[in-house]
C-alpha positions in Angstrom: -162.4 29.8 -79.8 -165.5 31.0 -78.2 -166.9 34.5 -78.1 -170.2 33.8 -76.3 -170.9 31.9 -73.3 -173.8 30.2 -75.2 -172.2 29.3 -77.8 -170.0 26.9 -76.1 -169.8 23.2 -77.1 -167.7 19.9 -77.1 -163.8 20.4 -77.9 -161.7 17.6 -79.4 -158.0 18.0 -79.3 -155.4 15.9 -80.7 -152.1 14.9 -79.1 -149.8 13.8 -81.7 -146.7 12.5 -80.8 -143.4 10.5 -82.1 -142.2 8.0 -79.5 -139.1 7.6 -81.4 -137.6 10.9 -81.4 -139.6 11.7 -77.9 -141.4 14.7 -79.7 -145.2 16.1 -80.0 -147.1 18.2 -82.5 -148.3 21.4 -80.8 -149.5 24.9 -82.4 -149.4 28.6 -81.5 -152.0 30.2 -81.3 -152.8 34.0 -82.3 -152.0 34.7 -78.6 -148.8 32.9 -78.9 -149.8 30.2 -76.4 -148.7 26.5 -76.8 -151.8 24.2 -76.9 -153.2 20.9 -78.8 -154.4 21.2 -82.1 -158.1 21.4 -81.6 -161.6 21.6 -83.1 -165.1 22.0 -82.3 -166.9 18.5 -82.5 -168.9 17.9 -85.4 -171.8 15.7 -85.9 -171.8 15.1 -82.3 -168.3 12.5 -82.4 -165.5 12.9 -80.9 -163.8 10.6 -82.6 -164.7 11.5 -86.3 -164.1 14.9 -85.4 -159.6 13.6 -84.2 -159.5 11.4 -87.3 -160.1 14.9 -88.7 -158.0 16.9 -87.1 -155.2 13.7 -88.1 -156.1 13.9 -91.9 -155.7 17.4 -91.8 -152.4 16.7 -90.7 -150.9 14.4 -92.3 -153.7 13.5 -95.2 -153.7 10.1 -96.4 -150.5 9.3 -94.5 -152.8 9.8 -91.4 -153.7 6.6 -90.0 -156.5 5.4 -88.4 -155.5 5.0 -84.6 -156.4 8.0 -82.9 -157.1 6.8 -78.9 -158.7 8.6 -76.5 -156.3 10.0 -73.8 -158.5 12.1 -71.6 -162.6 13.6 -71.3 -163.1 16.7 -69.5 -166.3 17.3 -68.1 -167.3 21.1 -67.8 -170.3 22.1 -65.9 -172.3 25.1 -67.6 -174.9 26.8 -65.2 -177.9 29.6 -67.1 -176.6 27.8 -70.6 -178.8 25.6 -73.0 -176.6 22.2 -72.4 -175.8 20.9 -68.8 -172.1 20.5 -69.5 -169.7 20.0 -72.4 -166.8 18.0 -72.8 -163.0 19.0 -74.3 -161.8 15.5 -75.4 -158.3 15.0 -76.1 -157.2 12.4 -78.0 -153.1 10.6 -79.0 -152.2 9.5 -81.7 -148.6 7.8 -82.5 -146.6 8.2 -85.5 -143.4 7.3 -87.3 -140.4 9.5 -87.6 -141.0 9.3 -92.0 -144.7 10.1 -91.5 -143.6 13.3 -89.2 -141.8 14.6 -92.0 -144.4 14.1 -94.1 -146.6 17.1 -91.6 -148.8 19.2 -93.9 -148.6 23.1 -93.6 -151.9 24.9 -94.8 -151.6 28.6 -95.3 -150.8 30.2 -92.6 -150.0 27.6 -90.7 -146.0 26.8 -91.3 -145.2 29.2 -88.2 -148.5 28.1 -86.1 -147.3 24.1 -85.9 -144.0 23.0 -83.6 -142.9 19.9 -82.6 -141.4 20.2 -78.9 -140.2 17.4 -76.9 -139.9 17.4 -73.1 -137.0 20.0 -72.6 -138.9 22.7 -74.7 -142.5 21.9 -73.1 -140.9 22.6 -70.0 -139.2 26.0 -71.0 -142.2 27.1 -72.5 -143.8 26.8 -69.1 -141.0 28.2 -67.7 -141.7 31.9 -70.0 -145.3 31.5 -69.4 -146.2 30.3 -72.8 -148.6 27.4 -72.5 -151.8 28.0 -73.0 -152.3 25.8 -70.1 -150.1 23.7 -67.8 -152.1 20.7 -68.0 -150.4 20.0 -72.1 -147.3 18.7 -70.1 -149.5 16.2 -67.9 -150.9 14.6 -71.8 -147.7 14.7 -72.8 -146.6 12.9 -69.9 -149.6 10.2 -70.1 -148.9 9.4 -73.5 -145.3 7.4 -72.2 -146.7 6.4 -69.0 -144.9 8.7 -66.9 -148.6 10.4 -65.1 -151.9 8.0 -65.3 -155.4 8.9 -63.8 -154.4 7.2 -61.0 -151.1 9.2 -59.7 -152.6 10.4 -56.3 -150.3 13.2 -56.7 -151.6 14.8 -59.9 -152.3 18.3 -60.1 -154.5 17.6 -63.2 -158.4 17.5 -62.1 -160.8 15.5 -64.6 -163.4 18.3 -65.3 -165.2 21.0 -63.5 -168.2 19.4 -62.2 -171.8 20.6 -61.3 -170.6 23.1 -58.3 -166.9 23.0 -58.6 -165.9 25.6 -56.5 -169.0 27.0 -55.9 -169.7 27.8 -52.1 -172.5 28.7 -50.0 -172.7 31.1 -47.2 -173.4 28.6 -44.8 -169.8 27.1 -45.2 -171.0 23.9 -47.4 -170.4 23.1 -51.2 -173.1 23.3 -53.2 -172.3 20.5 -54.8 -172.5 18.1 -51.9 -169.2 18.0 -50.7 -167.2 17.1 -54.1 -165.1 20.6 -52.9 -164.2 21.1 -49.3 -163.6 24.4 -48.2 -161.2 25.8 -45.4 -163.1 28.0 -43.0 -160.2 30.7 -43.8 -161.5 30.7 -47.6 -165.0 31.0 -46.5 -164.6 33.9 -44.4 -162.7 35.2 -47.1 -165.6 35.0 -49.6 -168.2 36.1 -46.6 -166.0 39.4 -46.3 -165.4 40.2 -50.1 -169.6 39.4 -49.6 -169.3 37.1 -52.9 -173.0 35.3 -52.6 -173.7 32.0 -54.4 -174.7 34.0 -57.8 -171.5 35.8 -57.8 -169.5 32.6 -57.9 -171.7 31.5 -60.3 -171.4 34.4 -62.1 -167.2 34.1 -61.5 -167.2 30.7 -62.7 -169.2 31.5 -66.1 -166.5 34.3 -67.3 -164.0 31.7 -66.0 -165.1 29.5 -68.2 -165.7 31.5 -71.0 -161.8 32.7 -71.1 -160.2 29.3 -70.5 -162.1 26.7 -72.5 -161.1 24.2 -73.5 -158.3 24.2 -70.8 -159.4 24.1 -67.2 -156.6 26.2 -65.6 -156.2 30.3 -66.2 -152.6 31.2 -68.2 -150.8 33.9 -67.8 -151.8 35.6 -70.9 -155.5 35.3 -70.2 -155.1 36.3 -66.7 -152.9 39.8 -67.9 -155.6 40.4 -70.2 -158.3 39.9 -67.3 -156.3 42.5 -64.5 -155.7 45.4 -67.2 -159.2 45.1 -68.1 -160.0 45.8 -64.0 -158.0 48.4 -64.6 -154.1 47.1 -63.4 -151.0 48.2 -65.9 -149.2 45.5 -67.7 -146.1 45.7 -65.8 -147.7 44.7 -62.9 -149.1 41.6 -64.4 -146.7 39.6 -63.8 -146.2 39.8 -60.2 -150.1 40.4 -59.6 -150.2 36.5 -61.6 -147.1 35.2 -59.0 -149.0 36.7 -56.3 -152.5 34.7 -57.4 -150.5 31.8 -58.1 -150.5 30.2 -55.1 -149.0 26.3 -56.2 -146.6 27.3 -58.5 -148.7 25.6 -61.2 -148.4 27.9 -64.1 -152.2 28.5 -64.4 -154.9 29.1 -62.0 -158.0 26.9 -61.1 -161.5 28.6 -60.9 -161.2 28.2 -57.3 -157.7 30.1 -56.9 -159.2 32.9 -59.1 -162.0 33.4 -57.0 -160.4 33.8 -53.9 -157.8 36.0 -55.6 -160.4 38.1 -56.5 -162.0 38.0 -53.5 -158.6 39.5 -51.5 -158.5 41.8 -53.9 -162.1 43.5 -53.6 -162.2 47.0 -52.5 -164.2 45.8 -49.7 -162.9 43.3 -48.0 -162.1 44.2 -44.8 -158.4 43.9 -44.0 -159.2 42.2 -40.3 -158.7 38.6 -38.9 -158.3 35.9 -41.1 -158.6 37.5 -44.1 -156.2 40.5 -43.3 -153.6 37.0 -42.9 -154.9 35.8 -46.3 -154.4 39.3 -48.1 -150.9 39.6 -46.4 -149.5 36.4 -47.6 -151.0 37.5 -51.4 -148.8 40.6 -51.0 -146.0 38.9 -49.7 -145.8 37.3 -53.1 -146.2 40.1 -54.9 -142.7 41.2 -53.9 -140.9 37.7 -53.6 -139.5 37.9 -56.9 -137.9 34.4 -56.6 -140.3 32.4 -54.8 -137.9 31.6 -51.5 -140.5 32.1 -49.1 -138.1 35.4 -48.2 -138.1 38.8 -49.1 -134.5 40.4 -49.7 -133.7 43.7 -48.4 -134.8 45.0 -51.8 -137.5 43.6 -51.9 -138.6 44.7 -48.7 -137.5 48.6 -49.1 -139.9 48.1 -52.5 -143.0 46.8 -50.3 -142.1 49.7 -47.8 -142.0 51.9 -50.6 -145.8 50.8 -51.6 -147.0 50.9 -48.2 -145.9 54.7 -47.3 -147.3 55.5 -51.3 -150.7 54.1 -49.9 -150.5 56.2 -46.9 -149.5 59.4 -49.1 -145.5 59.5 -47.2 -142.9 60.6 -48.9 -141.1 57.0 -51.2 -137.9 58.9 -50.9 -134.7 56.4 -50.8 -133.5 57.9 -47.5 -137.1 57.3 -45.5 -137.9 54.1 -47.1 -134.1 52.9 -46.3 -134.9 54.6 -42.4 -138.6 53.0 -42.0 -137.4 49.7 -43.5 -134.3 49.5 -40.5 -136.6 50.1 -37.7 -139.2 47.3 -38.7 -136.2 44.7 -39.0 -135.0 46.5 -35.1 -138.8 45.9 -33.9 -138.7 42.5 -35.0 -135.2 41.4 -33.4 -133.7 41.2 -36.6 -130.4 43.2 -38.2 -130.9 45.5 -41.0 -130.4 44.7 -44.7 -131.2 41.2 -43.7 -133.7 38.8 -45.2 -137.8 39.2 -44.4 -139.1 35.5 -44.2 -143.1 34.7 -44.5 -143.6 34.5 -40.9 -141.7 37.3 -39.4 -143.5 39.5 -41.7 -146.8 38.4 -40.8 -145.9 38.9 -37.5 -144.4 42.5 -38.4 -148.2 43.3 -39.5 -149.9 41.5 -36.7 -148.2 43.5 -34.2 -148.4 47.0 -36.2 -144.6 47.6 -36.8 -145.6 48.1 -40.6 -148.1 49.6 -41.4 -150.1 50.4 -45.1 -150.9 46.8 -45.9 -154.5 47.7 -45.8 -154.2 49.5 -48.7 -152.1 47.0 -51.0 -153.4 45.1 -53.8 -156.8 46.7 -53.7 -158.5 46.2 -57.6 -158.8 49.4 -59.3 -162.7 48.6 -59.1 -165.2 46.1 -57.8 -164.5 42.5 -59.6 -167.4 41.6 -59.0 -169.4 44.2 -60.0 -167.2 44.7 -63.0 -168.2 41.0 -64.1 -172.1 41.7 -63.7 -171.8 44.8 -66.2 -169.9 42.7 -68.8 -172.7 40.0 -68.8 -175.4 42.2 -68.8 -173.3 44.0 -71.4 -173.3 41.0 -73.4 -176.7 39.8 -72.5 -178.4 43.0 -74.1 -176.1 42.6 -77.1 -177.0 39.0 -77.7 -180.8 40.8 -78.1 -182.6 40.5 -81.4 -182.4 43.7 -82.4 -186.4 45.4 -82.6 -187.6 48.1 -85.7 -188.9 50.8 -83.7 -191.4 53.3 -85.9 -192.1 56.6 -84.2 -195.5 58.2 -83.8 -196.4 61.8 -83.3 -198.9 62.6 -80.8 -201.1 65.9 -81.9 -201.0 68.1 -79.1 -198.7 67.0 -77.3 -195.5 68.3 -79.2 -193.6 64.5 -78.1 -193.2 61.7 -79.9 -193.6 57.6 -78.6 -191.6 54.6 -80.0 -193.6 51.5 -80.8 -191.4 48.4 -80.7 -192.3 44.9 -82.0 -191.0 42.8 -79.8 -192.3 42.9 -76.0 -188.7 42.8 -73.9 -187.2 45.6 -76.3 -190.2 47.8 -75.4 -190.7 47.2 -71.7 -187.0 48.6 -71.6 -187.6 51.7 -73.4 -190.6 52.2 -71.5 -188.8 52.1 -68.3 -186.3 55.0 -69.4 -187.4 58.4 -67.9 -188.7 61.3 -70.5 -185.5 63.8 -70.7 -186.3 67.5 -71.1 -183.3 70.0 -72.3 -181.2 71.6 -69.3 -182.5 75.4 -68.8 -179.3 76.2 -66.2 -175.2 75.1 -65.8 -173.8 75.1 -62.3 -170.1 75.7 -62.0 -169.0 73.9 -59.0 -165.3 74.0 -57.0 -163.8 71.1 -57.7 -162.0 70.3 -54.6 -163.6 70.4 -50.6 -165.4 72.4 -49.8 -168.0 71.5 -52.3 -169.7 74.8 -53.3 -171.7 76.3 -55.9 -169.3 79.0 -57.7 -171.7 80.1 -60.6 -175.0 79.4 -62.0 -175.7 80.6 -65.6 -179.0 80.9 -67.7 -179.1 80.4 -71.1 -180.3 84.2 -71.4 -176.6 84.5 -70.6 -177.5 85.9 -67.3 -175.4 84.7 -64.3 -175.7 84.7 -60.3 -172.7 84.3 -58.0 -173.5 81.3 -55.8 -171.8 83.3 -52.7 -174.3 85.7 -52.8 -178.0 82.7 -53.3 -177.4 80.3 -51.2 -180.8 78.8 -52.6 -182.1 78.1 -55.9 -185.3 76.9 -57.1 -184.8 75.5 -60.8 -187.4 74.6 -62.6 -187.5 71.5 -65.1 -189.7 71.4 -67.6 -191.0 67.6 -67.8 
C-alpha cells in the first residue's frame, strides 16, 4: 500500500461479516495474503472512509452501520506526523445482502468469504497477511475482547515500542520491559538506539497496516540479505519464537540481532543463538530434534568448519555426541541436552550457523540512504568550461545537490593495470603501460606510479 516511509497515513479497514452463516468478507492481495478490505482515509474520517469501503461493496444494499471494532496506534519517528492510525471497522450483514457482493474488474478472484475453519488453515499455509485477522474475526462474536489478559493482539506500536537503550531501560519509560538476556544480545550485535530506530522504520514500512511481520514479507526481507528461498521457511520457524504466525518488531530485532556477523557467539547470547538454531532444524516444533534432524544440523556444523558432510562421518560424529551426552544413538536431541552438548564442547561449528550473508544493519542504513537521495528533487546542472584549465565544473541550483557533488574527488584516467594473484600470497604478477610495455612484478618489487590529478 505504501512505497515510501513518508508517505504513510491513517488506514481504514473493514470487517464484514455474516453471523448467520458464521462467514467474513476478506480479499487477496497481489501477494496472495489474506487481509481486510482496506483504504487509505480520506478527508481525514475514518468512518466516511468504511461507509465507503461498504458502498463499494455492496452499493446501495450497503447499509449504514459500520462500528468501529479496533484503532491502532503507530508510532512514526524522523516522519512529518507523530503517528498514524489503521482503524478497522465491522460491519453485519444478511445472508440475501451477501449474495448481493459486487465484483469490480479484477476483483472476482481478489474477494472470499471464509469462515472460521478456513481462517485457520490459511494460517496454517502461512497465507494471512497477518495473524491478528483471526483475533477481529474473533471479537466480532465475542469470543476475544480488549480485555482477555491472554491476548496476543497488542493495541498499537507506541512512542518507543521496542526501542531500547544501552543502559538497559526502554526509551519509552518503561511501557516495554526488557530481559537482561535480550539486552546483552542487542549490546553484542552493538545495535545503538538509532539502529532500532532505524529497524523499527523499515519494520514499519513493510507491515503497515498490520502490526506483526508475515511470512511472505519476512521471505522477501532474508533473500534480500542475501538467504535462498528454500531456506525461508525454516529461517521464519526459527525467528518465530511464539508460534504466532507473524513477528512483532521486537522479535525481528532480536532475530536480527543473533544473526549479525558480529555478534559474538559467547555467554548469553551464544545460549540465545543456539536455541534460534535449534529451531531451525526442529521441523515439527516438539522441542526435539530427531535423529534426522540432528545428522542435518551435524551436517551444517562440519560444512561451517570446511569437514567432509559425507553420510558415513556425519552418521559417525552424530553417535559420539549422543555417547558424550549419556544418551543411545539414533535417539531423540531435546532443547536442553543440546544446549548442554554445546556448552560443554561435544559439538562443535555452532559459531558459525545462521550467520546473515551481510550486516542487517548496515544493509538497512544503505537502503534508507538509498531511498533518501532518491526522494531528492532532482537539480539541472549546466556545465562551464574553465579557459586554461582543460576541466570543466558543474553549477547546480539547488544547495544540498551541489554540496554533494562538491564533496566527490576529481578522477583522472588510469595510466597503469596491475595483475594481481588472486589467492594468498597476495602479489603483484604484472604491471602494464598503456605504451604496451610490461614489467614482471618478481623482478620490481617497487613502483612509483604517478597520477595525474
Amino acid at each position: 500500500m505504501f512505497k515510501n516511509y513518508k508517505d504513510l497515513c491513517d488506514v481504514v479497514s473493514l470487517l464484514v461479516y455474516c453471523p448467520s452463516e458464521r462467514c467474513y468478507l476478506f480479499t487477496k492481495e497481489s501477494s496472495g495474503e489474506t487481509w481486510l478490505p482496506s483504504s487509505k482515509c480520506e478527508k481525514n474520517c475514518w468512518k466516511m472512509t468504511a461507509h465507503k469501503i461498504n458502498f463499494e461493496l455492496f452499493g446501495i444494499d450497503a447499509g449504514t452501520n459500520c462500528h468501529p471494532l479496533r484503532v491502532y496506534k503507530i508510532w512514526l519517528p524522523n516522519h512529518s506526523l507523530n503517528c498514524v492510525y489503521h482503524a478497522v471497522y465491522k460491519v453485519a450483514i444478511k445472508a440475501d445482502v451477501k449474495k448481493r457482493l459486487k465484483y469490480k474488474a479484477g476483483m472476482r478472484n481478489r474477494l472470499q468469504w471464509l469462515n472460521m475453519s478456513e481462517l485457520e488453515r490459511q494460517k496454517a499455509h502461512s497465507n494471512l497477511r497477518s495473524p491478528e485477522v483471526i483475533a477481529f474475526a474473533l471479537m466480532t462474536n465475542g469470543e476475544l475482547k480488549d480485555s482477555d489478559k491472554d491476548s496476543q493482539v497488542v493495541k498499537g506500536l507506541s512512542k518507543g515500542f521496542g526501542i531500547v537503550s544501552m543502559i538497559g531501560q526502554d526509551v519509552a519509560g518503561g511501557a516495554v520491559a526488557m530481559a537482561s538476556p535480550n539486552l546483552q544480545l542487542l549490546q553484542t550485535a552493538g545495535y545503538t538506539r538509532e539502529d532500532q530506530i532505524r529497524m523499527y522504520r523499515e519494520f514499519v514500512l513493510m507491515v503497515y497496516p498490520a502490526i506483526y511481520m508475515s511470512v511472505n514479507i519476512f521471505s522477501q526481507f532474508m533473500i534480500d540479505l542475501g538467504w535462498q528461498r528454500t531456506q525461508c521457511q525454516n529461517l521464519f520457524r526459527a525467528a518465530d519464537v511464539t508460534g504466532r504466525g507473524g513477528l512483532s518488531f521486537l522479535e525481528l530485532m532480536l532475530w536480527a540481532a543473533a544473526l549479525e556477523p558480529a555478534t559474538q557467539h559467547t555467554g548469553i547470547p551464544a545460549e540465545i543463538r543456539c536455541r534460534y538454531i535449534f529451531r531451525f532444524f526442529d521441523s515439527n516444533r516438539d522441542l526435539k530434534l530427531e535423529y534426522v534432524e540432528f545428522k542435518e544440523l551435524v551436517a551444517a556444523a562440519r560444512a561451517a568448519r570446511q569437514l567432509p558432510i559425507d553420510a558415513l562421518s556425519v552418521a559417525r560424529d552424530a553417535d559420539v555426541c549422543l555417547r558424550q551426552l549419556g544418551m543411545q544413538p539414533n535417539s531423540q536431541l531435546p532443547l536442553a541436552e543440546f544446549l548442554r552438548g554445546v556448552g560443554e564442547l561435544r559439538l562443535r561449528g555452532t559459531s558459525s550457523l545462521l550467520r546473515a550473508p551481510r550486516s542487517i544493519s548496515a544493509y538497512i542504513v544503505d537502503l534508507q540512504e538509498r531511498e533518501h537521495e532518491a526522494s531528492q528533487p532532482s537539480t539541472s546542472t549546466t556545465m562551464k568550461f574553465q579557459p586554461g584549465t582543460g576541466k570543466k565544473q558543474g553549477s547546480c541550483s539547488a544547495g544540498a545537490g551541489s554540496a554533494r557533488r562538491a564533496a566527490r574527488p576529481d578522477y583522472s584516467v588510469a595510466v597503469y593495470t596491475v595483475r594481481m594473484r588472486r589467492r594468498p600470497p597476495n602479489e603483484l604478477l604484472e604491471l602494464n603501460n598503456f605504451d604496451g610495455k610490461s614489467r614482471n612484478g618478481h623482478n620490481h618489487h617497487h613502483f612509483i606510479i604517478p597520477i595525474s590529478t
